[in-house]
C-alpha atoms as a printed R data frame, in Angstrom:
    type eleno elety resid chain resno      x      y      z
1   ATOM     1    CA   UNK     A     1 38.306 52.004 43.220
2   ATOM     2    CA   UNK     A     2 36.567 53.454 40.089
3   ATOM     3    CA   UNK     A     3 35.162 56.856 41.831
4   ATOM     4    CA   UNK     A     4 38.983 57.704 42.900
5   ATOM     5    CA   UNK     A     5 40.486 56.807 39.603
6   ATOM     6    CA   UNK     A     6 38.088 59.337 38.191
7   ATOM     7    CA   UNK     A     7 38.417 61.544 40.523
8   ATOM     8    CA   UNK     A     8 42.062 61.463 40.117
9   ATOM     9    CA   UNK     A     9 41.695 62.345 36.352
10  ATOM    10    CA   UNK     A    10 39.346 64.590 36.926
11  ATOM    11    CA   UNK     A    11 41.608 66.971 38.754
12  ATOM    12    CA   UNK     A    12 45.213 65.383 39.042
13  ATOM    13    CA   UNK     A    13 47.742 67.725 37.816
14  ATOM    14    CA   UNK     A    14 50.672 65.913 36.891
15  ATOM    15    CA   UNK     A    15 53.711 67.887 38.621
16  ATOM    16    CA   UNK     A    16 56.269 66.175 36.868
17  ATOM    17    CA   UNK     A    17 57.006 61.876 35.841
18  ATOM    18    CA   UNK     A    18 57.492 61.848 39.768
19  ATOM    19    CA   UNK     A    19 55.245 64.115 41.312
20  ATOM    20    CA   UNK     A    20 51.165 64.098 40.899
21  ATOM    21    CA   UNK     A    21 49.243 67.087 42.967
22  ATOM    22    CA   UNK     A    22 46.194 65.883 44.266
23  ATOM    23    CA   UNK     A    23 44.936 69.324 46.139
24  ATOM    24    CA   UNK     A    24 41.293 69.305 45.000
25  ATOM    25    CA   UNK     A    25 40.076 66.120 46.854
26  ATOM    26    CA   UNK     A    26 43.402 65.303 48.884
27  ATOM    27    CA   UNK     A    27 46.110 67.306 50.461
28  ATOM    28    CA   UNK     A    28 44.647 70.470 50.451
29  ATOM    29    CA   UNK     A    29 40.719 70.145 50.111
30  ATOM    30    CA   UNK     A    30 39.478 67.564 51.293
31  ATOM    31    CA   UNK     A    31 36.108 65.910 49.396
32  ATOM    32    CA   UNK     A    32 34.426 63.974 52.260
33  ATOM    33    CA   UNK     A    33 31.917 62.387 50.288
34  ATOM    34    CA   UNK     A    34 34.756 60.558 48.502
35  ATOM    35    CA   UNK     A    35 37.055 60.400 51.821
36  ATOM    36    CA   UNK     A    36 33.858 58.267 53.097
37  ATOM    37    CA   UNK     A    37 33.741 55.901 50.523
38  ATOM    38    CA   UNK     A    38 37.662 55.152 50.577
39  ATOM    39    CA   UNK     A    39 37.096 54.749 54.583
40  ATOM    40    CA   UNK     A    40 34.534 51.937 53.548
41  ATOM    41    CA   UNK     A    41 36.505 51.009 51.341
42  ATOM    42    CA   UNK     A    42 39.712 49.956 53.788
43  ATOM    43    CA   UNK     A    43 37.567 49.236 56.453
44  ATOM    44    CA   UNK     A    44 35.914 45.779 54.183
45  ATOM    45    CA   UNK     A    45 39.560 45.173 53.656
46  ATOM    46    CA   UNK     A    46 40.790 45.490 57.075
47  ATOM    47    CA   UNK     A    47 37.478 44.442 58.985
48  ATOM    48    CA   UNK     A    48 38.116 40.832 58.853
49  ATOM    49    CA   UNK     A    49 41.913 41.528 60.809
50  ATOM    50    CA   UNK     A    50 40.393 42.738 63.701
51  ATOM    51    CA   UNK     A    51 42.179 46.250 64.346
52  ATOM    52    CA   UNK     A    52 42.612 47.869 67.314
53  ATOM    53    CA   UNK     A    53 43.233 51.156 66.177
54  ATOM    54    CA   UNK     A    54 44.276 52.982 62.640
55  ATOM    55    CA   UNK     A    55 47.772 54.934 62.539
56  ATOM    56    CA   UNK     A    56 48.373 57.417 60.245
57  ATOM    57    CA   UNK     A    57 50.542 60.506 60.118
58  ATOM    58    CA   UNK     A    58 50.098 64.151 60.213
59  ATOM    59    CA   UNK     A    59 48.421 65.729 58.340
60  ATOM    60    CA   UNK     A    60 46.801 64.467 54.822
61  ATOM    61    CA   UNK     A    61 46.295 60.779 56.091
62  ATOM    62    CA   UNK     A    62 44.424 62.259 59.080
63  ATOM    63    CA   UNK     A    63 40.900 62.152 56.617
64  ATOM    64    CA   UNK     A    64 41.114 58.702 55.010
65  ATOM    65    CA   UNK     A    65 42.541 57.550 58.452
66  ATOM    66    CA   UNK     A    66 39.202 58.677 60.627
67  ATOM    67    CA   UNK     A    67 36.614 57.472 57.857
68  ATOM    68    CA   UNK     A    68 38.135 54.142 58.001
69  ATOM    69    CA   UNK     A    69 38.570 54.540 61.786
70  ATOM    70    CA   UNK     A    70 34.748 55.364 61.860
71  ATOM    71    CA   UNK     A    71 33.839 52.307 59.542
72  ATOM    72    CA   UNK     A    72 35.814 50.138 61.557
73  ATOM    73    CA   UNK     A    73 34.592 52.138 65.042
74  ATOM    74    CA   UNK     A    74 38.054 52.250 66.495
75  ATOM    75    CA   UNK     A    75 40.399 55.032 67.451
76  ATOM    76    CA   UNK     A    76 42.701 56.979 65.114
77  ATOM    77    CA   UNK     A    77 46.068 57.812 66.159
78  ATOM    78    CA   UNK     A    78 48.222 60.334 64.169
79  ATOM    79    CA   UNK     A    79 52.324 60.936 64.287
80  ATOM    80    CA   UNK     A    80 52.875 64.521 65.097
81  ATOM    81    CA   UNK     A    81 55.352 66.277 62.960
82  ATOM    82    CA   UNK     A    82 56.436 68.762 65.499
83  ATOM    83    CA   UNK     A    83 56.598 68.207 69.449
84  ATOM    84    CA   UNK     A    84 53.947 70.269 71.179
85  ATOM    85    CA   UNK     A    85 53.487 71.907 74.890
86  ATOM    86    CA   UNK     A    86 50.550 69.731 75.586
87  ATOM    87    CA   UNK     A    87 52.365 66.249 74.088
88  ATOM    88    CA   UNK     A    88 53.494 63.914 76.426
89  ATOM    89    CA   UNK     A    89 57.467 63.665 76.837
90  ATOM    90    CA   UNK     A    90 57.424 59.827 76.297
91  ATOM    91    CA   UNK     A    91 57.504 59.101 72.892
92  ATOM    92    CA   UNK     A    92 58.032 56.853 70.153
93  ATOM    93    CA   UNK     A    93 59.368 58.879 67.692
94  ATOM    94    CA   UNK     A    94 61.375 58.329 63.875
95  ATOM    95    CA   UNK     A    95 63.271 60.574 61.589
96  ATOM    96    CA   UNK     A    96 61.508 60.120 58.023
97  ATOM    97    CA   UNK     A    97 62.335 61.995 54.553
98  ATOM    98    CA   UNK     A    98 59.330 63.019 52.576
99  ATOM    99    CA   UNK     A    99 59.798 62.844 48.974
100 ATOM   100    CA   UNK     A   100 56.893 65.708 48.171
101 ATOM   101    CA   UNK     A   101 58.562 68.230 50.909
102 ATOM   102    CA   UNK     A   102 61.954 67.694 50.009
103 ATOM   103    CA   UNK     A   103 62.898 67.237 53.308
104 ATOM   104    CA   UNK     A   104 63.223 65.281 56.517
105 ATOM   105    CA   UNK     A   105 61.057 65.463 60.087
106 ATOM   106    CA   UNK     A   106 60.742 63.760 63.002
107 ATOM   107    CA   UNK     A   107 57.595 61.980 63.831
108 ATOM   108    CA   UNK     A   108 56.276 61.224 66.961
109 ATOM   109    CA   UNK     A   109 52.921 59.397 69.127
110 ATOM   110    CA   UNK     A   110 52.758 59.605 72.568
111 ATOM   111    CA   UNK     A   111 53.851 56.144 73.997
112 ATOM   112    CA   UNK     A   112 49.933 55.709 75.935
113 ATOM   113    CA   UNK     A   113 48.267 56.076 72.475
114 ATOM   114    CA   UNK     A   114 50.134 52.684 70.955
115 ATOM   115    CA   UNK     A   115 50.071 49.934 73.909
116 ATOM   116    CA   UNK     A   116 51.732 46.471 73.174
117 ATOM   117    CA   UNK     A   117 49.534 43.833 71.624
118 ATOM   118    CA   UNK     A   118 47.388 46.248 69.488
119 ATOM   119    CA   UNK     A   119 46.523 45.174 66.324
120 ATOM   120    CA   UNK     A   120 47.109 48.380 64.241
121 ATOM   121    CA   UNK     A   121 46.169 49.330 60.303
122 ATOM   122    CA   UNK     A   122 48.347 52.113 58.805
123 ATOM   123    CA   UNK     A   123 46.648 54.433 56.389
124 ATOM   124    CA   UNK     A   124 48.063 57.101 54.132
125 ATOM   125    CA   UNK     A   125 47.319 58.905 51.327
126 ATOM   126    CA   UNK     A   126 50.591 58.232 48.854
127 ATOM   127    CA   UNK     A   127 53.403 56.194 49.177
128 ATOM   128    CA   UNK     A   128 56.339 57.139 46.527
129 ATOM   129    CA   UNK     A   129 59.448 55.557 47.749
130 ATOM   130    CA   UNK     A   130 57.884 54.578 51.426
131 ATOM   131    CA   UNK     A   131 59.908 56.497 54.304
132 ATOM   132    CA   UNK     A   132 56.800 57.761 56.281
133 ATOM   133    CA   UNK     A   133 55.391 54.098 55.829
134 ATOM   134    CA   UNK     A   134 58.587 52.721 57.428
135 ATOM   135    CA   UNK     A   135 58.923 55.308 60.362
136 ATOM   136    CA   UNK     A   136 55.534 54.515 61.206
137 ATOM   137    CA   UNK     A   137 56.169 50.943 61.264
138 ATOM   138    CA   UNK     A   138 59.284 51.250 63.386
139 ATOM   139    CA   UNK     A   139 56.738 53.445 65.913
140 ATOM   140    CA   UNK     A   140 54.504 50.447 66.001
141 ATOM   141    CA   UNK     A   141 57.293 47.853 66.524
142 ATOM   142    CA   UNK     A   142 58.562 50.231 69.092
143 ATOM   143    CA   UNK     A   143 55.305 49.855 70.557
144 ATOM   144    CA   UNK     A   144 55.275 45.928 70.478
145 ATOM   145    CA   UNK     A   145 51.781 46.197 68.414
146 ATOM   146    CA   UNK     A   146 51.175 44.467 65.721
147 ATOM   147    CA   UNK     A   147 51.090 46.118 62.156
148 ATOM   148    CA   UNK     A   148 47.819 44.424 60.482
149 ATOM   149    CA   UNK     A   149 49.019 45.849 56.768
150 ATOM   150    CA   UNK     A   150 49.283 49.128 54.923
151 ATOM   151    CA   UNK     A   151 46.092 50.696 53.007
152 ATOM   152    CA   UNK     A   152 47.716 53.381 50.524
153 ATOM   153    CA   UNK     A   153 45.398 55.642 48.803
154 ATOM   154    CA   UNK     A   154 47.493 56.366 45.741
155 ATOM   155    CA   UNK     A   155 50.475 54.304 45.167
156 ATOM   156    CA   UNK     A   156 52.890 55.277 42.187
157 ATOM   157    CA   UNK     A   157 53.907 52.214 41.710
158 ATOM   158    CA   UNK     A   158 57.379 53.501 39.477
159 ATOM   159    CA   UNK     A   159 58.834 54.369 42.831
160 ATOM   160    CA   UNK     A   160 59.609 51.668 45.319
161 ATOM   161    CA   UNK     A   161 58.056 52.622 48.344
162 ATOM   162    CA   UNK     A   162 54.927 49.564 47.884
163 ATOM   163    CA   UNK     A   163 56.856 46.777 46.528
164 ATOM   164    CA   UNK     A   164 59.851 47.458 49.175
165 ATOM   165    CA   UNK     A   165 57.125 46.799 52.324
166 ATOM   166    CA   UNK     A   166 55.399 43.722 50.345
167 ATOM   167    CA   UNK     A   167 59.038 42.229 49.977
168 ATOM   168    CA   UNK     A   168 59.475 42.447 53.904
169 ATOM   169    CA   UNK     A   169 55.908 40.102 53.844
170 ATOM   170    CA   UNK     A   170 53.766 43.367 54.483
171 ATOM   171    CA   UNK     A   171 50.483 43.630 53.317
172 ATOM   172    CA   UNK     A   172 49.734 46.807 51.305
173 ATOM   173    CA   UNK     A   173 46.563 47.593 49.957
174 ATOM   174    CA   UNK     A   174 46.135 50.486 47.394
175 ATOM   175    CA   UNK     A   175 42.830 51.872 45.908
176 ATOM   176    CA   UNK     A   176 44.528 53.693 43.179
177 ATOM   177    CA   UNK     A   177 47.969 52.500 41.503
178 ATOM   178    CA   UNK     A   178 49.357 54.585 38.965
179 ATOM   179    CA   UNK     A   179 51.838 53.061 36.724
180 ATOM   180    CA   UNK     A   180 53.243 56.552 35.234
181 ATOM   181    CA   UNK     A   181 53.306 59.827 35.128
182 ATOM   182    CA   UNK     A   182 55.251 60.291 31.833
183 ATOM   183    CA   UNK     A   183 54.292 62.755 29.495
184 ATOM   184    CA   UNK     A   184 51.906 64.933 31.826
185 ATOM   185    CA   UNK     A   185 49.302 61.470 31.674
186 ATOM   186    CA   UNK     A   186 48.363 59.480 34.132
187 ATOM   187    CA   UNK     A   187 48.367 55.690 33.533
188 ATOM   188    CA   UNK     A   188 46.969 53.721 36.155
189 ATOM   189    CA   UNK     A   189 48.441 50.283 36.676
C-alpha cells in the first residue's frame, strides 16, 4: 500500500534495528483518513471470506480493526488488557508478551462476543515476533470460530512473528513489510 509506505517514511522514527515508532499516524495519533483507506484496504482482501466479525486487541488495532469492520459492516471485537467491573466473568482469556512493552499481559473477550462457528479476521497494527497474534488465535480456537487469516499493518519481516503463523498454513496479509531497520533506514521488503 503506497500511501502507508509513505506515510511510514514520512514520519517513522527508527527506534533501533528492532524497534520502529509509528506515533504520528499509529499508536499514538491516529490519521483516520489513512486508517480508512487501510480498512478498505483489508476489507477487498477479506470480503470474499465472508467474516463474521473482526478481532483485534486493545488498544492500537482498535482503529484499523473498526474501518475494516465498517467496510466489511460487521462487528469489531477487541481483547481487553485488564479485567474490568462491567466485563463479564466468563472469559476466554491468554497470557501474551509484547515485544514493544517489554512485558507480558493477559488478554481477555467476553465468551458471548466470540460464539462457535464465526468466521473471524484478526487485525493488528505490527507483528514483530507474533505473541499477541497467537493469543488471539488461541481466544478464537477457544471459541470454536474459525480464524479467516491475519491482516498486519506493518510487518517487520526480520523478526519471526509473520512467517511463524504462515508456516502453521495461516493466512497473513500485510500492507507494509519492512525488511530492515539497520542503520536508522527503513527498507521495505
Amino acid at each position: 500500500m503506497e500511501l502507508l509506505k509513505q506515510r511510514i517514511l514520512e514520519t517513522g522514527v527508527v527506534v533501533s534495528d528492532q524497534v520502529l515508532k509509528l506515533d504520528a499516524i499509529l499508536n499514538h495519533q491516529v490519521d483516520p483518513v489513512l486508517m480508512m483507506e487501510m480498512g478498505k484496504e483489508f476489507a477487498r482482501l477479506y470480503g470474499e471470506e465472508k467474516p463474521d466479525k473482526v478481532l483485534t486487541v486493545e488498544s492500537s488495532g482498535i482503529p484499523i480493526a473498526l474501518t475494516t469492520a465498517l467496510h466489511l459492516g460487521v462487528p469489531m471485537v477487541f481483547a481487553r488488557r485488564k479485567k474490568t467491573l462491567t466485563m463479564d466473568q466468563d472469559t476466554y482469556s491468554e497470557r501474551v508478551p509484547s515485544f514493544t512493552k517489554g512485558i507480558v499481559t493477559d488478554i481477555m473477550v467476553s465468551s458471548h462476543l466470540l460464539k462457535k462457528g464465526e468466521r473471524v479476521l484478526l487485525i493488528d497494527d505490527f507483528i514483530a515476533n507474533g505473541d499477541a497474534a497467537r493469543g488471539l488465535i488461541r481466544i478464537i480456537e477457544k471459541a470454536g470460530a474459525e480464524l479467516i487469516g491475519v491482516g498486519i499493518v506493518v510487518e517487520k519481516m526480520f523478526q519471526s512473528g509473520g512467517n511463524s503463523l504462515r508456516e502453521r498454513g495461516i493466512r497473513v496479509d500485510s500492507l507494509a513489510r519492512i525488511a530492515s531497520l539497520s542503520n536508522g533506514q527503513i527498507q521495505f521488503d
